[in-house]
N, C-alpha and C positions, 0 to 999 in steps of 0.2 A: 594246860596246853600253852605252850609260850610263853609262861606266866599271868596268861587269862584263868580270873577264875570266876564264876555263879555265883551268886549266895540269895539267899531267900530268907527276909526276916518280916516280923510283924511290929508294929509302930506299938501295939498292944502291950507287949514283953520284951525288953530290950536286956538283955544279960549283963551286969555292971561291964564287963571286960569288952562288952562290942557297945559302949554308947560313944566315945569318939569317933569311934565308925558311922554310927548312925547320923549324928549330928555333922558329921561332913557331907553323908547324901541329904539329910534334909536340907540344907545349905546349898548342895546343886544345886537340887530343885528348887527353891526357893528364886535362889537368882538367876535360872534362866525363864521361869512361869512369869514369875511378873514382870519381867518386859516383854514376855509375848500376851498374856493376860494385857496389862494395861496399856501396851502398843495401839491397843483395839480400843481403850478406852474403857474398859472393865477392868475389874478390881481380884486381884488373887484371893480365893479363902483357903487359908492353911488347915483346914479342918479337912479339905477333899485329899492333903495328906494322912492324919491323920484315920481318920473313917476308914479306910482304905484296908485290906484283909492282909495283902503282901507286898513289899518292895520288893521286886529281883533288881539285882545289880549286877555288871558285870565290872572288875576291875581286872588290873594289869598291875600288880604288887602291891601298891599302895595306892594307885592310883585311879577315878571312877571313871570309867570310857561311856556307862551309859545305865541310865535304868528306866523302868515301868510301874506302874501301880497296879495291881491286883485284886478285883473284889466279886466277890459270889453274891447276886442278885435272885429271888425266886419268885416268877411271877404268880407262883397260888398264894407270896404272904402278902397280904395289903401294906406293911411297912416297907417294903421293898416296891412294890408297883406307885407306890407315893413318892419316892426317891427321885429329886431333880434329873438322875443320871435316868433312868426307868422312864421319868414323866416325858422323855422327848422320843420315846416310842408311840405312833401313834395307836390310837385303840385296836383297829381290826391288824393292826401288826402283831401285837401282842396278842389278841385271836389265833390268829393263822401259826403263832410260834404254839400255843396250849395245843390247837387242832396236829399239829404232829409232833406232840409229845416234850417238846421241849419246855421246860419251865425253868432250869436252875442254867444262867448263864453267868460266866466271869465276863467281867469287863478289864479291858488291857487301854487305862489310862494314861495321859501324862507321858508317853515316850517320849523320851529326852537322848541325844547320843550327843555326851560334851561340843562343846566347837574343837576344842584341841585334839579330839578324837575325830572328825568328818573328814579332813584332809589327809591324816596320817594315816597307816592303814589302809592306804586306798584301795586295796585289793580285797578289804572284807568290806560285805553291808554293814554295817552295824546293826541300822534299821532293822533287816531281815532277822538280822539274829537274836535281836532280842525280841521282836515279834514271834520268831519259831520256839525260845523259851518258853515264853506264855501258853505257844498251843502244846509243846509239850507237856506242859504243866497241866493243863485241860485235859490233854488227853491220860493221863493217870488218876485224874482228880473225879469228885462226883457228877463234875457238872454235865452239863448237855452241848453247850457250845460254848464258843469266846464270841463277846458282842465287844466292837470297835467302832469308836468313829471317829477317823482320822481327817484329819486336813486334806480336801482337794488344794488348794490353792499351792500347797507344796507336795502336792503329789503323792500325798502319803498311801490314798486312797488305792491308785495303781501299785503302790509296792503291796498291799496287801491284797490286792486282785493278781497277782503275780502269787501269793502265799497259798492261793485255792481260797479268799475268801468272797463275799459275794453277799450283794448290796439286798437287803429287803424291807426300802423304803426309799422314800425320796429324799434326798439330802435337806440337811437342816443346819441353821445358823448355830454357833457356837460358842460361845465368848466372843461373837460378831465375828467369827469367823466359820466361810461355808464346809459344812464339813458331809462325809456318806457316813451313812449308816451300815453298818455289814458286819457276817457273821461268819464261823469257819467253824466247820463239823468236826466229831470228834472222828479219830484213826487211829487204825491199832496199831499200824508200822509208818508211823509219819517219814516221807523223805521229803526234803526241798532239791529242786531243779539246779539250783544253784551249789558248785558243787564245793567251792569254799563254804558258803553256808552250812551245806550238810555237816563240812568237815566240823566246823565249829561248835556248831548247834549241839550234836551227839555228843562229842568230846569235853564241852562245856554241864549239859546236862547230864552225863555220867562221872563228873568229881562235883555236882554241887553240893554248896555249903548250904543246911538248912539250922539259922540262930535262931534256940530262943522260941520255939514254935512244938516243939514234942511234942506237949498234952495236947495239943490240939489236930494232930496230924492224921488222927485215925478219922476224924469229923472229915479232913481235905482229901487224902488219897486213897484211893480203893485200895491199894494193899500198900505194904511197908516199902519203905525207899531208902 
């Protein structure tokens, strides 16, 4: 679509012919985390790249307008309930998600939408659209819901209470910064309000690229893609 395109790869298996690719989005993310990481006075661990299950990206030829990190969390395994990302759930949270059934959540970390992309473009969210990615991706995948916790301080909170997500617990500090907790259910016919959004979102996840990921695809999505 306009020469926007998706791609969905794992840091796990990188295809010789897409590791140029890859190492220019670790490289995004690299240098725009740690001056938001150590702005605050904390320290980036590139390991919360790696660990991480999926990168979506989106770019525009050659170039990355914006990506997310991706991971399936399950709160019946104890390796997963011991996970830093996990541990800042508080106990009767994590109760009340088992009590209605939900155990297996993705987490949509790390959103990043370039600087040279926030101005440009002004007529697309970015933000929205790569958050609608991710529930897209939820919503074909095993999981139960997408868990987030975005930044209040920059609002991100409200862009995803704007998405139908919704807060179930009391906000919690972050990399010392304040952030909500919140979660967004899964849908059989996801639409977003916003009607550029829709446009993108749809049109973007109906040509994505998935690198590098096959054998493990029938584990992620309830049927083929």
């Amino acid at each position: 679509m306009f020469g926007f395109k998706y791609h969905f790869l794992s840091p796990h298996y990188v295809p010789d012919n897409h590791s140029e690719f890859f190492n220019k989005i670790y490289a995004a993310w690299k240098v725009t985390f740690k001056e938001v990481v150590e702005s605050a006075g904390g320290v980036l661990d590139p390991d919360d790249f790696f660990r991480c299950d999926h990168v979506g990206v989106i770019t525009h030829k050659n170039e990355i307008v914006g990506l997310s990190l991706l991971t399936m969390f399950d709160l019946k395994l104890h390796s997963s309930v011991e996970h830093h990302y996990i541990r800042a759930l508080e106990n009767p949270t994590q109760e009340q998600l088992l009590k209605r059934g939900i155990s297996r959540l993705i987490s949509i970390e790390y959103l990043n939408v370039l600087p040279e992309w926030r101005k440009s473009h002004s007529n697309v969210a970015w933000t929205e659209v790569l958050i609608g990615m991710g529930l897209k991706f939820m919503d074909e995948s095993v999981a139960d819901v997408i868990i987030g916790m975005p930044r209040i301080d920059r609002k991100v909170d409200q862009i995803c209470q704007n998405l139908e997500g919704y807060e179930i617990q009391a906000p919690i500090s972050k990399m010392n910064y304040p952030c909500a907790v919140l979660i967004f259910n899964k849908q059989d016919k996801r639409r977003f309000k916003n009607e550029i959004t829709e446009q993108y979102v749809q049109s973007l996840w109906k040509s994505r690229e998935i690198v590098g990921i096959a054998p493990f695809q029938k584990q992620i999505f309830k049927k083929a893609v």
